[in-house]
C-alpha positions in Angstrom: 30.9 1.0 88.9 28.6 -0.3 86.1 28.3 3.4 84.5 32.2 2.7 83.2 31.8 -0.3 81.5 28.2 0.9 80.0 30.2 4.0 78.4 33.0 2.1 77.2 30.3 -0.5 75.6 28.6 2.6 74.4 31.8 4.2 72.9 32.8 0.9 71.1 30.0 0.3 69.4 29.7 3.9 68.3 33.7 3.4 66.8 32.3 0.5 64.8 29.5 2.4 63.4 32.0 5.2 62.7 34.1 2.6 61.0 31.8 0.5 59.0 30.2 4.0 57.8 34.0 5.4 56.6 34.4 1.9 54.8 31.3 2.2 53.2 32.3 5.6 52.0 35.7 4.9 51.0 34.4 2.0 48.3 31.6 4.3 47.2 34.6 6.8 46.4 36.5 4.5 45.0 34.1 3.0 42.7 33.1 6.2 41.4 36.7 7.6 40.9 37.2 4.5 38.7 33.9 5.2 36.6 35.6 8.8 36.1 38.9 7.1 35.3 36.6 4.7 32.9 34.7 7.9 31.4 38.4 9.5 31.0 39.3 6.4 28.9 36.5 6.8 26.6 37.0 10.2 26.1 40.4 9.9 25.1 39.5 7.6 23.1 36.9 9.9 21.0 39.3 12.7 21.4 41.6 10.4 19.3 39.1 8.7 16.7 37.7 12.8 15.8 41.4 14.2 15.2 41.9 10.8 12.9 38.9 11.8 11.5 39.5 15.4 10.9 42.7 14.7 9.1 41.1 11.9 7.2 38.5 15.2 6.1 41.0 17.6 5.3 43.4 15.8 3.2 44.3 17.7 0.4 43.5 14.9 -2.2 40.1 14.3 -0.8 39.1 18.4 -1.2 41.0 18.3 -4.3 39.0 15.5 -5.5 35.5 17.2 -3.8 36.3 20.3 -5.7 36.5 18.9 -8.8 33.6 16.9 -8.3 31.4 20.2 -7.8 33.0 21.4 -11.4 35.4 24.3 -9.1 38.4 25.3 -10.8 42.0 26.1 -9.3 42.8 29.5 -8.6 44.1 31.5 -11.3 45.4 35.3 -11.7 43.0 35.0 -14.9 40.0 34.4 -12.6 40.8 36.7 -9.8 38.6 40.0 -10.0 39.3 42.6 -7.4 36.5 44.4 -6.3 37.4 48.1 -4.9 34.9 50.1 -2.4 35.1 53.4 -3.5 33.1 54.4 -0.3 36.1 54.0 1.7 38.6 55.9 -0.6 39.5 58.9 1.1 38.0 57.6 4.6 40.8 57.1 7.2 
């Protein structure tokens, strides 16, 4: 008669191991899904500040002004020189 109670003693106290040991693992997941979800954030965020940036770079005034500041000059059919390679003539 005592072996009953002994095993259900045994299998209760094994349940609440198994329990607090789930709960444990549940908050550690949950705290690091939200550090992800945090990292995500930040990322976005970056993601958002480099494309503001890379327009800011590629405006046309500020190459336009760059350009001009390293003395180059606009694109002109007068300044265009077409270079042939006569190695290739004839090659298919």
């Amino acid at each position: 008669m005592l072996r009953i109670p002994l095993l259900l003693l045994l299998a209760v106290i094994a349940s609440a191991l198994y329990l607090v040991h789930t709960q444990y693992e549940s908050r550690r997941l949950f705290t690091e899904l939200d550090q992800a979800v945090s990292q995500g954030r930040q990322l976005a965020t970056e993601r958002q500040r480099l494309q503001v940036e890379k327009r800011a770079r590629s405006a046309p005034s500020r190459i336009e002004s760059l350009a001009q500041a390293q003395g180059l000059q606009p694109v002109t059919p007068a300044l265009t020189h077409y270079v042939r390679d006569d190695h290739s003539v004839g090659e298919p």
